[in-house]
Phi, psi and omega in degrees: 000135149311125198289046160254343179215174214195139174230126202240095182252123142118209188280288191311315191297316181305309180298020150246353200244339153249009178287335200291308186294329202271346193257356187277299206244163195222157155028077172105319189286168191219141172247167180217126193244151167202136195201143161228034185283139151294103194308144134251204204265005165279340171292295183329312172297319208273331176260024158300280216313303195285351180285318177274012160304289149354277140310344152278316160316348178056039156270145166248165188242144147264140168203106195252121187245185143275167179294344154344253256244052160313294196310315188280340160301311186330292203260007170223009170322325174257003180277143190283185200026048182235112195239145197203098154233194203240146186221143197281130196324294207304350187255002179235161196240130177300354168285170161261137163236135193250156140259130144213160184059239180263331181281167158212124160262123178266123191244136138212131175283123176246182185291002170260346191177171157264143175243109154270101172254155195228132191234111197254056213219115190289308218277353190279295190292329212265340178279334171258007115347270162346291166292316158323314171301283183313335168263324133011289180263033146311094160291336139296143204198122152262123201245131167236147163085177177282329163272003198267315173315300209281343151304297152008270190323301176286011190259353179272308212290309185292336206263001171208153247246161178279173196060357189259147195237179161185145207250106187289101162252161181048026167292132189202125155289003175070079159051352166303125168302336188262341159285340156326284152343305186270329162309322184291313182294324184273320173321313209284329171295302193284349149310317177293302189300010196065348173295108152322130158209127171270116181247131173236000000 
């Protein structure tokens, strides 16, 4: 292979092979994931971990999953610099794709194993950049359930600055307790961050 592309088999080849984005970005930089694979659970364990690797390096991620992977937005949402929504299967490849820098990692699980291939190409990652941006910025977004709602929520808390507002009509939680609850938690937060809502 040429040090333009690279092929990664099993758990340890992905963990060495995302070991790549901490020598790639630095601070302050942002990489960008889309996946609609259902993790399992050795993925699952190891990329818990590494977002909060990640996060103490103060990089940051945007990530648009399917609802496929609810558990793992679940579980990593509330880790900083991590902003994370959802696209309807059909708009998305069931492979995980990473863009950072200049690279792109492709995951694919199969039931025997994992496959990476990486690819070290400006003009590859910057087109799917591109498409990543683009379902990114769709302005309609349908959110179901309860954790799909409070991400949303903590994801305005990531996307703007103290003094930046943002505007709510007809918010009501319908009497839930546990959106009550979580609201009470959140208000209190976005007030520590400066963040404005205007509720009608």
């Amino acid at each position: 292979l040429s040090n333009l592309a690279a092929i990664f088999k099993g758990i340890k080849g992905i963990q060495s092979a995302y070991e790549d984005i901490f020598n790639t970005l630095t601070i302050g930089q942002e990489y960008y994931v889309m996946g609609a694979t259902t993790p399992s659970e050795p993925y699952f364990n190891f990329i818990t971990h590494f977002h909060q690797r990640r996060a103490a390096k103060g990089i940051r991620v945007k990530i648009l999953y399917s609802k496929a992977m609810q558990p793992l937005a679940d579980a990593i949402s509330n880790i900083p610099y991590t902003q994370i929504k959802f696209a309807t299967q059909e708009l998305l490849s069931s492979a995980f794709v990473i863009m950072y820098g200049n690279k792109t990692l492709i995951s694919v699980a199969t039931k025997r194993d994992f496959i990476l291939f990486k690819i070290e190409s400006e003009e590859v990652t910057e087109s799917l950049k591109a498409h990543f941006k683009f379902l990114w910025n769709q302005k309609t977004q349908t959110f179901e359930g309860f954790e799909a709602a409070t991400s949303f929520f903590r994801n305005i808390l990531s996307d703007l600055k103290r003094g930046e507002e943002y505007f709510v009509i007809n918010g009501n939680y319908g009497g839930n307790d546990k959106l009550g609850n979580f609201f009470a938690s959140y208000h209190r937060e976005r007030q520590q961050a400066g963040i404005k809502a205007n509720l009608l």
